[in-house]
mmCIF file as gemmi writes it, N, C-alpha and C atoms, coordinates in Angstrom:
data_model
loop_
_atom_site.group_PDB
_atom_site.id
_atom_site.type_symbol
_atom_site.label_atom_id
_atom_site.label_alt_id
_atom_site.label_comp_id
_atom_site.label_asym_id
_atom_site.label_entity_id
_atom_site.label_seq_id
_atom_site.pdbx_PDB_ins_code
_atom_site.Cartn_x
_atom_site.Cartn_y
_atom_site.Cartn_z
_atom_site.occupancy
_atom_site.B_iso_or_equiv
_atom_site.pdbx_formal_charge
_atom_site.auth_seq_id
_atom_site.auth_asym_id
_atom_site.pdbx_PDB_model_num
ATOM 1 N N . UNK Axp A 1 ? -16.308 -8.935 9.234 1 0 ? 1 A 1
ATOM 2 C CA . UNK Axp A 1 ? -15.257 -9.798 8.723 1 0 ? 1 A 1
ATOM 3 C C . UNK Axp A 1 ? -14.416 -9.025 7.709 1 0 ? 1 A 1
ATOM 4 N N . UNK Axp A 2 ? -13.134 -9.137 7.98 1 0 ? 2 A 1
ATOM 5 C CA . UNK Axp A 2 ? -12.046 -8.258 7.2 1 0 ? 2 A 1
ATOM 6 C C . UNK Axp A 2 ? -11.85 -9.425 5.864 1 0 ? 2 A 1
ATOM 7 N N . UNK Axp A 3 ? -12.196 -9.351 4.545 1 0 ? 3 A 1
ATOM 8 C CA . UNK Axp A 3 ? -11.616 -10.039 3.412 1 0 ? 3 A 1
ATOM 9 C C . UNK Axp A 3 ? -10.302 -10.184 3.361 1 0 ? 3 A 1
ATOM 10 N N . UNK Axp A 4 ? -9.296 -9.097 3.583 1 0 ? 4 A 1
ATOM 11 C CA . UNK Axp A 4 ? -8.147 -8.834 3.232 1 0 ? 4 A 1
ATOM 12 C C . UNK Axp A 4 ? -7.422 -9.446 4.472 1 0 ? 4 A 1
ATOM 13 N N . UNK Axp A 5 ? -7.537 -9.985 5.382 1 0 ? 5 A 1
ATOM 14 C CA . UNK Axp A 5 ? -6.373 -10.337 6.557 1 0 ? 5 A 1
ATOM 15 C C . UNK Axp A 5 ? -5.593 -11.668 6.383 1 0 ? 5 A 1
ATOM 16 N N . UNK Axp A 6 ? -5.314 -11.929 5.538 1 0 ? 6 A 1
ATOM 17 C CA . UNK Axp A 6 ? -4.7 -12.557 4.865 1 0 ? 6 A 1
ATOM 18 C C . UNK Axp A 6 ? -3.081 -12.022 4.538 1 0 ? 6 A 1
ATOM 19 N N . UNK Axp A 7 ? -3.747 -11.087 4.023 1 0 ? 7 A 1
ATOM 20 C CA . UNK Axp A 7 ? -2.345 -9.766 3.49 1 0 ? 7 A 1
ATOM 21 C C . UNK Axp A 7 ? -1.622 -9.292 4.462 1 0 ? 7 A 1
ATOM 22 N N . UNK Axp A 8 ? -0.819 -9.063 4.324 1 0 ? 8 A 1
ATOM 23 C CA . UNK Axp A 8 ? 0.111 -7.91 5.157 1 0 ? 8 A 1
ATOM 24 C C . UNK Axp A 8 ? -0.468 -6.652 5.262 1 0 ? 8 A 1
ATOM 25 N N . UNK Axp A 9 ? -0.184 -6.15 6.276 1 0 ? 9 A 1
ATOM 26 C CA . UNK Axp A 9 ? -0.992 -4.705 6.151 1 0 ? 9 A 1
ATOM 27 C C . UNK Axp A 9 ? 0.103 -3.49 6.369 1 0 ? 9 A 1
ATOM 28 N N . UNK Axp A 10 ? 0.249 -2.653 6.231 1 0 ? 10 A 1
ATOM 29 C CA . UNK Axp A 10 ? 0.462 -0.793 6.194 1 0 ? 10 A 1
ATOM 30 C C . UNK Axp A 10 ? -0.141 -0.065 6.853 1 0 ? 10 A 1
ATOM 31 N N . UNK Axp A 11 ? -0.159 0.15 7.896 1 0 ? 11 A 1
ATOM 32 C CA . UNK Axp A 11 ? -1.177 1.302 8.485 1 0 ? 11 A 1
ATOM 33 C C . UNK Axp A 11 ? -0.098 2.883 8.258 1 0 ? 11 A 1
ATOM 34 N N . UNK Axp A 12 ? -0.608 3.882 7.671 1 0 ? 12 A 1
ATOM 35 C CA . UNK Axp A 12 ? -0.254 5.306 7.403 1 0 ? 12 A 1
ATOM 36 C C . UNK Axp A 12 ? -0.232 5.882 8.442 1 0 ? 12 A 1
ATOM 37 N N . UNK Axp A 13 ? -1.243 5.796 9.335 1 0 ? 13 A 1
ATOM 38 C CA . UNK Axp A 13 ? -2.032 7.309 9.753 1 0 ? 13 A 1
ATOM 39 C C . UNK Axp A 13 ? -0.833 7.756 11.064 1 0 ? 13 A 1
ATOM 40 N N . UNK Axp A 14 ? -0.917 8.896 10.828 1 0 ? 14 A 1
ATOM 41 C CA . UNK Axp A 14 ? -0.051 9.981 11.854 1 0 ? 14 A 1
ATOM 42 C C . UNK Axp A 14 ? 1.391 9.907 10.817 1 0 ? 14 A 1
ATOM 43 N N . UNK Axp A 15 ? 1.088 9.316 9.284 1 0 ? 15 A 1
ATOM 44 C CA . UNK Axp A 15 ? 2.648 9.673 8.946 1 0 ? 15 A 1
ATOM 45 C C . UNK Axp A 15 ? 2.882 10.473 8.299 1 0 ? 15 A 1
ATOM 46 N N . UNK Axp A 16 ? 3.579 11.081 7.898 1 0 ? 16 A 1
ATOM 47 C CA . UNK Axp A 16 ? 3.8 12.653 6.949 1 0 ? 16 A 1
ATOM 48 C C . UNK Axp A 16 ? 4.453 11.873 5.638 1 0 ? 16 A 1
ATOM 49 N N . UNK Axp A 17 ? 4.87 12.791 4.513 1 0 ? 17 A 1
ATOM 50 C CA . UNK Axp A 17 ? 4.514 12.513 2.97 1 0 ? 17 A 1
ATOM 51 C C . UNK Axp A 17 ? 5.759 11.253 3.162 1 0 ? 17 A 1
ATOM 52 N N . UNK Axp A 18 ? 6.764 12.28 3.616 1 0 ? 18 A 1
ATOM 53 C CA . UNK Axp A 18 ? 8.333 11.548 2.992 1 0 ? 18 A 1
ATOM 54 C C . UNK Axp A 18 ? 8.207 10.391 4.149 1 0 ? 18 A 1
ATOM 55 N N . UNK Axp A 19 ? 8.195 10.233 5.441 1 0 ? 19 A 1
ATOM 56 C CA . UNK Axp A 19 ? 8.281 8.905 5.961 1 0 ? 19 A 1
ATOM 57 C C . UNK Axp A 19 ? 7.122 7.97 5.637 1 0 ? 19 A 1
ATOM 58 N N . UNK Axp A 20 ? 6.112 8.373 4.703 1 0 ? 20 A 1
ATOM 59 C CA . UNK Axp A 20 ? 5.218 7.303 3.731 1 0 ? 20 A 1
ATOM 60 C C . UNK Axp A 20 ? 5.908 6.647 2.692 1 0 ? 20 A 1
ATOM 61 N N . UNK Axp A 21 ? 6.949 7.36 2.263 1 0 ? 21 A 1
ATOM 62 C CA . UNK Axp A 21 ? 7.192 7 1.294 1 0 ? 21 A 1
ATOM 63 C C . UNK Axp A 21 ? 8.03 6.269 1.32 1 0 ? 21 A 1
ATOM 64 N N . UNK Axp A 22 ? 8.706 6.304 2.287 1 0 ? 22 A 1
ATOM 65 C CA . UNK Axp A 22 ? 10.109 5.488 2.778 1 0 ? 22 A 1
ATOM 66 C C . UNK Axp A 22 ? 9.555 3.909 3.368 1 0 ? 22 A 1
ATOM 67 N N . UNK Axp A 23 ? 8.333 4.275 4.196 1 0 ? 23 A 1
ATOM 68 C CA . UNK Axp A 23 ? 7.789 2.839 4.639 1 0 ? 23 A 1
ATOM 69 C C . UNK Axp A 23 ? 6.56 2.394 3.626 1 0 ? 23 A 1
ATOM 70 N N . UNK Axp A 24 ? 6.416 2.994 2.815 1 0 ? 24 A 1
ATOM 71 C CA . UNK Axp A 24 ? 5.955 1.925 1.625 1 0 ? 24 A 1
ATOM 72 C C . UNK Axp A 24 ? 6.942 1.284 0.648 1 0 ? 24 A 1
ATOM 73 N N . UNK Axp A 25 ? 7.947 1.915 0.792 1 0 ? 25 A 1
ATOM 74 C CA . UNK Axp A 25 ? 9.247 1.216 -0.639 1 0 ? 25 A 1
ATOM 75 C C . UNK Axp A 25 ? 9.715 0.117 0.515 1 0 ? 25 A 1
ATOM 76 N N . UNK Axp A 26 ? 9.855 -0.309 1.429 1 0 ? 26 A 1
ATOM 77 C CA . UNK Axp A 26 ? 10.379 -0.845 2.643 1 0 ? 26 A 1
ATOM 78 C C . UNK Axp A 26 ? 9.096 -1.973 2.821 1 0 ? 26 A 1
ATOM 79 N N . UNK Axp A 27 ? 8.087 -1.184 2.811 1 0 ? 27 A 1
ATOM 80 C CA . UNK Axp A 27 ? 6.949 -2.802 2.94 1 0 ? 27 A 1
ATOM 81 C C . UNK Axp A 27 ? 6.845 -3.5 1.909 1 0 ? 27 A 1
ATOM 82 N N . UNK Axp A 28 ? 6.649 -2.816 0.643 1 0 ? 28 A 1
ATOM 83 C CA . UNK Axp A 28 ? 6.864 -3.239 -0.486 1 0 ? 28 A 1
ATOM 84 C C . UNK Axp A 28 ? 7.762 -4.554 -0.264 1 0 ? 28 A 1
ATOM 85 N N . UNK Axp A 29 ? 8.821 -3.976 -0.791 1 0 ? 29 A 1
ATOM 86 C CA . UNK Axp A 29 ? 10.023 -4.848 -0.469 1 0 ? 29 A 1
ATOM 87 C C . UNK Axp A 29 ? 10.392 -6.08 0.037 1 0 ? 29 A 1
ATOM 88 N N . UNK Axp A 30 ? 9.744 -6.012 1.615 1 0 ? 30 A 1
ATOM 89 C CA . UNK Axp A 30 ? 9.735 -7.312 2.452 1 0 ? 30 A 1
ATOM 90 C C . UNK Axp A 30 ? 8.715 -8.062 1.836 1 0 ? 30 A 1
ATOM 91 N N . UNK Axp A 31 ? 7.475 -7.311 1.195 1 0 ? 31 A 1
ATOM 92 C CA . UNK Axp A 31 ? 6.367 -7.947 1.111 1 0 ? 31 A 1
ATOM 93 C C . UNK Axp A 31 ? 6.601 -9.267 -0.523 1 0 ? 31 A 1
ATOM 94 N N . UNK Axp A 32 ? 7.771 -8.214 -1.271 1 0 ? 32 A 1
ATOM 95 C CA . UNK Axp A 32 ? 7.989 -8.988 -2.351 1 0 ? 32 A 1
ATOM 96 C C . UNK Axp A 32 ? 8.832 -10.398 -1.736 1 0 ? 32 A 1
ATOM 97 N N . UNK Axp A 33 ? 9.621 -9.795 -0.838 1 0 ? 33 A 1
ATOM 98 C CA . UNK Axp A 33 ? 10.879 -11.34 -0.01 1 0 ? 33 A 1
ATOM 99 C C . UNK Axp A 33 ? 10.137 -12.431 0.363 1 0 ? 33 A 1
ATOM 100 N N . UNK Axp A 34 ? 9.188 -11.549 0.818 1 0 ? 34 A 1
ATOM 101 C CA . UNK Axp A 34 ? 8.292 -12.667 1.754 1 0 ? 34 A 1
ATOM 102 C C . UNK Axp A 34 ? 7.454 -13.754 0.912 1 0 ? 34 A 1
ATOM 103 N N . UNK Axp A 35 ? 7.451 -13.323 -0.547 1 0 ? 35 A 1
ATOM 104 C CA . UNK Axp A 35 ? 6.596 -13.394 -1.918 1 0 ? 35 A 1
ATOM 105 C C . UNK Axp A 35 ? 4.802 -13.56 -1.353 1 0 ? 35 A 1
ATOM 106 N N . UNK Axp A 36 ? 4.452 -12.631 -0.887 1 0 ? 36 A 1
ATOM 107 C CA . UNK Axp A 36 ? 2.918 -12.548 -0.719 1 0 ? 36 A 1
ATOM 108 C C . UNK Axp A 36 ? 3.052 -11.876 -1.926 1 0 ? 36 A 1
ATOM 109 N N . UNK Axp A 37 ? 1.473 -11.82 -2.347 1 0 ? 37 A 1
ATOM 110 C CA . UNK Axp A 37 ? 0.679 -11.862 -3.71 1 0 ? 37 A 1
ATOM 111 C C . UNK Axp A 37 ? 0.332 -10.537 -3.722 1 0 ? 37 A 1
ATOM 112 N N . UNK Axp A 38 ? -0.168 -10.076 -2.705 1 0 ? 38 A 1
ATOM 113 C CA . UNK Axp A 38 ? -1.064 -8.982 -2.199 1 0 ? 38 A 1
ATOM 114 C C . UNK Axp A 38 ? -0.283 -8.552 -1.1 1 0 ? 38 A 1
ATOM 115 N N . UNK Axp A 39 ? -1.021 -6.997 -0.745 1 0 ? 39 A 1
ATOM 116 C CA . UNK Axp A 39 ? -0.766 -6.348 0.704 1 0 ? 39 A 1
ATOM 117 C C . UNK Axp A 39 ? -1.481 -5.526 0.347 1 0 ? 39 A 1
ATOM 118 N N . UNK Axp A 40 ? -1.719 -4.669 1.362 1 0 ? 40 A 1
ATOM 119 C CA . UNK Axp A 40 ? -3.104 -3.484 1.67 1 0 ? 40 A 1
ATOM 120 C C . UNK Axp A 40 ? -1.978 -2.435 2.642 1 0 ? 40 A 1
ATOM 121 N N . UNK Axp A 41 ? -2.664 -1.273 2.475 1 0 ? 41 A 1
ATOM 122 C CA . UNK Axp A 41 ? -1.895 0.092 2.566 1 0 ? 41 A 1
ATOM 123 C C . UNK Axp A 41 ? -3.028 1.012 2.904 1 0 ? 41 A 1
ATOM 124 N N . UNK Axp A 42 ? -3.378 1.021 4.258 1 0 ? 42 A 1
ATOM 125 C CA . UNK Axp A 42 ? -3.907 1.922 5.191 1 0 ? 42 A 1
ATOM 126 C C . UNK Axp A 42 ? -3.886 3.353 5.128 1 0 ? 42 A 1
ATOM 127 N N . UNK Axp A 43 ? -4.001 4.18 4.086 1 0 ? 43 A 1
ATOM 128 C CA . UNK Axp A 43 ? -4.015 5.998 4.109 1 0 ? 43 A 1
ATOM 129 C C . UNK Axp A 43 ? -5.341 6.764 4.564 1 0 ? 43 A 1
ATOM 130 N N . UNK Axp A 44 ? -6.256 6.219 5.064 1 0 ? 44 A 1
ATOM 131 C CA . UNK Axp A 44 ? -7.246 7.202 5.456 1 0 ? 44 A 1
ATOM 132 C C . UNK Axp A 44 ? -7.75 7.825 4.46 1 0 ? 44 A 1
ATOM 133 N N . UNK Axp A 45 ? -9.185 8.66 4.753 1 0 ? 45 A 1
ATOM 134 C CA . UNK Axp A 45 ? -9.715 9.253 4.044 1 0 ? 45 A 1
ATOM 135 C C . UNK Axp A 45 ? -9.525 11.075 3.833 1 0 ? 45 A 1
ATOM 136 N N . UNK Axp A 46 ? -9.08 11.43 4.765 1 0 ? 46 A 1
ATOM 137 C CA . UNK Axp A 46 ? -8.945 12.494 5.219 1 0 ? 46 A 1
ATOM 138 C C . UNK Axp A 46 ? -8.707 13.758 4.083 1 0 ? 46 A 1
ATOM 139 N N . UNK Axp A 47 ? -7.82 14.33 3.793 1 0 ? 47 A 1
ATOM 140 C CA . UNK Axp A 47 ? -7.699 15.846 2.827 1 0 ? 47 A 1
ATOM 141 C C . UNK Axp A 47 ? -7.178 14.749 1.639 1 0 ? 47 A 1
ATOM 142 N N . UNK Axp A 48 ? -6.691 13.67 1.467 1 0 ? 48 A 1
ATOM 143 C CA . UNK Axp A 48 ? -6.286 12.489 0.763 1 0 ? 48 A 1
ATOM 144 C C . UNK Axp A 48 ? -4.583 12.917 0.572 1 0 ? 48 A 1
ATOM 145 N N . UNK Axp A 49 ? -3.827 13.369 0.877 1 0 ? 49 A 1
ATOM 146 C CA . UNK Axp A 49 ? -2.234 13.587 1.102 1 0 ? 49 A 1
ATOM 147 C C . UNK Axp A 49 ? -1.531 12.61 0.857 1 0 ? 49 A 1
ATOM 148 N N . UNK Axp A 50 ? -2.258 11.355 1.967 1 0 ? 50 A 1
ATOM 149 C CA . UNK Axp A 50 ? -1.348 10.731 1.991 1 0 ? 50 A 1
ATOM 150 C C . UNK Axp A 50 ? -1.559 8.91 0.816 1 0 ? 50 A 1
ATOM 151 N N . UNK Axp A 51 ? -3.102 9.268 0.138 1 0 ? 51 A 1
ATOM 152 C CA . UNK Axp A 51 ? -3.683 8.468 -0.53 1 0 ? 51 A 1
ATOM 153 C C . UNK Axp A 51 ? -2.95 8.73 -1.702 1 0 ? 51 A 1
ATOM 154 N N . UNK Axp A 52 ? -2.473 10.073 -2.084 1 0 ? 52 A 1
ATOM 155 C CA . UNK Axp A 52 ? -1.838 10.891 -3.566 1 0 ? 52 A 1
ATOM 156 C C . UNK Axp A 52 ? -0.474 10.181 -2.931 1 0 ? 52 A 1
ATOM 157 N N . UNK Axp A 53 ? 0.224 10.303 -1.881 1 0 ? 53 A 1
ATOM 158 C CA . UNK Axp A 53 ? 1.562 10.184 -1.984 1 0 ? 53 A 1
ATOM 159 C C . UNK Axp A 53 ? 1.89 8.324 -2.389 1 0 ? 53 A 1
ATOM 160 N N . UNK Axp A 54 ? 0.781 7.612 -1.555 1 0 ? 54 A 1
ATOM 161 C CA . UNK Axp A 54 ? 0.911 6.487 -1.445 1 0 ? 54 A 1
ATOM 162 C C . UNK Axp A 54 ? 0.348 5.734 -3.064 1 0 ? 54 A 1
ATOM 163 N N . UNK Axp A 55 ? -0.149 6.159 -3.703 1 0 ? 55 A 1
ATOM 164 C CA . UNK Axp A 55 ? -0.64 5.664 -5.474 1 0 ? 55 A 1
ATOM 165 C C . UNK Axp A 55 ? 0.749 6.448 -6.03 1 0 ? 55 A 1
ATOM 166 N N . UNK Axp A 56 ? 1.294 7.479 -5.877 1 0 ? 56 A 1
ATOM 167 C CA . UNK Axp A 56 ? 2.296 8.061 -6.928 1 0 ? 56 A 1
ATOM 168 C C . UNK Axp A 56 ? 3.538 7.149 -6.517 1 0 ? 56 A 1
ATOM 169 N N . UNK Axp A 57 ? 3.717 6.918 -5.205 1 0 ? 57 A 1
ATOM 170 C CA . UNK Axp A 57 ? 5.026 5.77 -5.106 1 0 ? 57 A 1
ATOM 171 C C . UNK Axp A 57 ? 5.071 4.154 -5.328 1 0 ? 57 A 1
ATOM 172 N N . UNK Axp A 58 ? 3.653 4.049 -5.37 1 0 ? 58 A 1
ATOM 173 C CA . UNK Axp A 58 ? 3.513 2.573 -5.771 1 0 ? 58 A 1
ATOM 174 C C . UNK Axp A 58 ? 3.475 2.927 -7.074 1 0 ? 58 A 1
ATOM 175 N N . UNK Axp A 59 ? 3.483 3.169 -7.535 1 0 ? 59 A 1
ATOM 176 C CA . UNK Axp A 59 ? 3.449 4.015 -9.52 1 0 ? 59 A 1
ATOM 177 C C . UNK Axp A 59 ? 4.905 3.576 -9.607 1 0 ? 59 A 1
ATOM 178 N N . UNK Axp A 60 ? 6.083 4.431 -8.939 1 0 ? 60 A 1
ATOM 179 C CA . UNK Axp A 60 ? 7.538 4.076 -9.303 1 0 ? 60 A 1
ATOM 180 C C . UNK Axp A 60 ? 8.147 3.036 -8.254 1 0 ? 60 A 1
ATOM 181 N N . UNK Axp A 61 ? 7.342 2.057 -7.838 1 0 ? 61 A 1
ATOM 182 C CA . UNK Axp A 61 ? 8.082 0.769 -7.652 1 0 ? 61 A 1
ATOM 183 C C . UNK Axp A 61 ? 7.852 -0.4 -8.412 1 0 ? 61 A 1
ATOM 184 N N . UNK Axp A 62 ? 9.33 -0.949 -8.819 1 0 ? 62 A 1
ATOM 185 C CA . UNK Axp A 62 ? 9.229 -2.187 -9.709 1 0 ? 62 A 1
ATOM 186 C C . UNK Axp A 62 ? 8.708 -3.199 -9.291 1 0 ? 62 A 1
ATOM 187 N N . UNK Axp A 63 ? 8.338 -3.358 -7.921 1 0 ? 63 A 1
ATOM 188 C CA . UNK Axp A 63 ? 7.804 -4.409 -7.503 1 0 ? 63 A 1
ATOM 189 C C . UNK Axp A 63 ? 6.517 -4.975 -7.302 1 0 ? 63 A 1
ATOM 190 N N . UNK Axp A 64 ? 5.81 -3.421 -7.389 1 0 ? 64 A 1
ATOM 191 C CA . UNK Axp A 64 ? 4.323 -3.48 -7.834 1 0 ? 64 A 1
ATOM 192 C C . UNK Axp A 64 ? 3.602 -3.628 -9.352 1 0 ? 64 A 1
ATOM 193 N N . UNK Axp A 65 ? 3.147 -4.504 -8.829 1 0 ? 65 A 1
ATOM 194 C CA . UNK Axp A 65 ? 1.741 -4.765 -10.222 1 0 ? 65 A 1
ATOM 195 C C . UNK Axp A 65 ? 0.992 -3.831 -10.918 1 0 ? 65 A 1
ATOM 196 N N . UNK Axp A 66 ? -0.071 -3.832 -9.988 1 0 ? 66 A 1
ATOM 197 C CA . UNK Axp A 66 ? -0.968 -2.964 -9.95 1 0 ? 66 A 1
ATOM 198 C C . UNK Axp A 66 ? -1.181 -2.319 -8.161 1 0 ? 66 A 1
ATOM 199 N N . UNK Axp A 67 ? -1.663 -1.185 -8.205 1 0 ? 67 A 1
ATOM 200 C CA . UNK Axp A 67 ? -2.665 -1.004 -7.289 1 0 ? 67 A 1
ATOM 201 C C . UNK Axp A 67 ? -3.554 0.07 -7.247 1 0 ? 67 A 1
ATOM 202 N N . UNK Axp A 68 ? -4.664 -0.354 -6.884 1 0 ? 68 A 1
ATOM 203 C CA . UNK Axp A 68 ? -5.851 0.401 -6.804 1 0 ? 68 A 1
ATOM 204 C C . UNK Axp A 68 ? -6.593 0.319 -5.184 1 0 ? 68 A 1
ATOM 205 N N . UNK Axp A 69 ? -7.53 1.584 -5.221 1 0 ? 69 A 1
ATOM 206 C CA . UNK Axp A 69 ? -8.171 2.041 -4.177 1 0 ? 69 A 1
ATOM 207 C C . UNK Axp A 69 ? -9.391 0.938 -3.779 1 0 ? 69 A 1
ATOM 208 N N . UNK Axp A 70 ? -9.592 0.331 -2.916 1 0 ? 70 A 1
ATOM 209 C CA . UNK Axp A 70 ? -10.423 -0.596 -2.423 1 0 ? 70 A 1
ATOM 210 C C . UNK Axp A 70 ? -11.811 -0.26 -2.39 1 0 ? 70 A 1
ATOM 211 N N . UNK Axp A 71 ? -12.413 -0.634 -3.437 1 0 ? 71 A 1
ATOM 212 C CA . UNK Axp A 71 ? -13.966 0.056 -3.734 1 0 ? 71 A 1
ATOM 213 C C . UNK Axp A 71 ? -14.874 -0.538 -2.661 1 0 ? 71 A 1
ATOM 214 N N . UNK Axp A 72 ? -14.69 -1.099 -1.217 1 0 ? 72 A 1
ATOM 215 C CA . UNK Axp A 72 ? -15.439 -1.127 -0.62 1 0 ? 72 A 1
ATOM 216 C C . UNK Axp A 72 ? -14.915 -0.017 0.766 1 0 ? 72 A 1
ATOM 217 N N . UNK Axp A 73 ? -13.312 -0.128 1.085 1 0 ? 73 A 1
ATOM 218 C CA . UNK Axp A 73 ? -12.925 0.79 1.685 1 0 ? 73 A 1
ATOM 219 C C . UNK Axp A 73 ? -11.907 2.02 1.245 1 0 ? 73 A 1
ATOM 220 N N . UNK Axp A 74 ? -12.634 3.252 0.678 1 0 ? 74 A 1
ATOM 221 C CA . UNK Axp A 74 ? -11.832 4.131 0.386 1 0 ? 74 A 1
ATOM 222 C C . UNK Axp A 74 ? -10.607 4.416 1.045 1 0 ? 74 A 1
ATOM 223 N N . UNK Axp A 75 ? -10.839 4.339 2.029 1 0 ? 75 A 1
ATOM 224 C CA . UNK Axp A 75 ? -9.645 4.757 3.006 1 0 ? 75 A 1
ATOM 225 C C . UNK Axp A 75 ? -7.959 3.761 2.795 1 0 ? 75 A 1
ATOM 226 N N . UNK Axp A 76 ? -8.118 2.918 1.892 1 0 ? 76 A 1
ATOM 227 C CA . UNK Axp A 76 ? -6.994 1.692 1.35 1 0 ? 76 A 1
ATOM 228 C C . UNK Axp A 76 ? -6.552 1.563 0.177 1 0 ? 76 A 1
ATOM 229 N N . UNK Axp A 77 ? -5.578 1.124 -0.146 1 0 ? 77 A 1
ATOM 230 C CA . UNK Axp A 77 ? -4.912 0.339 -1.351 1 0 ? 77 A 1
ATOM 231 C C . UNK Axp A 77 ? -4.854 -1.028 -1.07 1 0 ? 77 A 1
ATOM 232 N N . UNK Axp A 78 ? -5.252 -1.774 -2.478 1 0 ? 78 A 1
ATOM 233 C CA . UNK Axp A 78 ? -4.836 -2.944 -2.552 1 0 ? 78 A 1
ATOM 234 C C . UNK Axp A 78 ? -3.785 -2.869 -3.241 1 0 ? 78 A 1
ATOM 235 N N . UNK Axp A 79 ? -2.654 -3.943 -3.136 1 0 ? 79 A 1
ATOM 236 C CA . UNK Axp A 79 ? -1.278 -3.455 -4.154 1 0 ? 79 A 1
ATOM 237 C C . UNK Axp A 79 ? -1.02 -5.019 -4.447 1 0 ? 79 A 1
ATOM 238 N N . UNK Axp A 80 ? -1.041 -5.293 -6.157 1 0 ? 80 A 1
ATOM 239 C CA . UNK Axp A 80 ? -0.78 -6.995 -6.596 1 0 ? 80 A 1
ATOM 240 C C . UNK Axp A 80 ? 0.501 -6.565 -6.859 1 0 ? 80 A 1
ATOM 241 N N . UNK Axp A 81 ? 1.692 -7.316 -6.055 1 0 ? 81 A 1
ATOM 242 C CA . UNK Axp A 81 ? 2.909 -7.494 -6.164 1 0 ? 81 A 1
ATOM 243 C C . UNK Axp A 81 ? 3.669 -8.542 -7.363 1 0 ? 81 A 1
ATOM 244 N N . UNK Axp A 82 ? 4.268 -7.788 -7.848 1 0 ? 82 A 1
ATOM 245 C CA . UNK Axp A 82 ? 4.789 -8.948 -9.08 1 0 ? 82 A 1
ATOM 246 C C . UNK Axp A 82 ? 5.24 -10.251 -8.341 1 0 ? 82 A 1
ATOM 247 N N . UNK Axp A 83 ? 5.467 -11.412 -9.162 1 0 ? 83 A 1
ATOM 248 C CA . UNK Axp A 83 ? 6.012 -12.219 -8.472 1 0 ? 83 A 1
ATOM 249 C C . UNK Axp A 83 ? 7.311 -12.615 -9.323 1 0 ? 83 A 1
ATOM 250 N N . UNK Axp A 84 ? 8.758 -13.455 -8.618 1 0 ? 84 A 1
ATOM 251 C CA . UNK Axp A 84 ? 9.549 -13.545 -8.916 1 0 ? 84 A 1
ATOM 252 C C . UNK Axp A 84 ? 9.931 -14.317 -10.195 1 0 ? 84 A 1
């Protein structure tokens, strides 16, 4: 059972730094329109590339809260979206 399917989701994998970064400011975004609370952000575990790119750009968006790494699945972000 997935806790999080509720949320909107992000899946990363097969994306390189800069088109991460472009479709996280872009999910973000809808995710704030849409006013969900939450969303989750799929980067894998791998050399972590795309885990560094995806925490440093949720860092410089105004629309994020907080987010942190999902202490049951490393491989994710949870991201608390401000609300309006």
């Amino acid at each position: 059972m997935n806790l999080y399917n509720q949320y909107p989701v992000l899946d990363l994998h097969g994306f390189d730094r800069d088109y991460a970064r472009i479709m996280i400011n872009d999910f973000i975004r809808d995710c704030y329109t849409m006013k969900a609370t939450k969303a989750i952000i799929i980067h894998g575990i791998g050399s972590g590339i795309l885990r560094k790119t995806t925490l440093d750009t949720l860092k410089k968006n105004h629309y994020v809260d907080e987010a942190k790494i999902d202490i049951f699945n490393f491989g994710q972000t949870i991201v608390s979206i401000k609300r309006r």
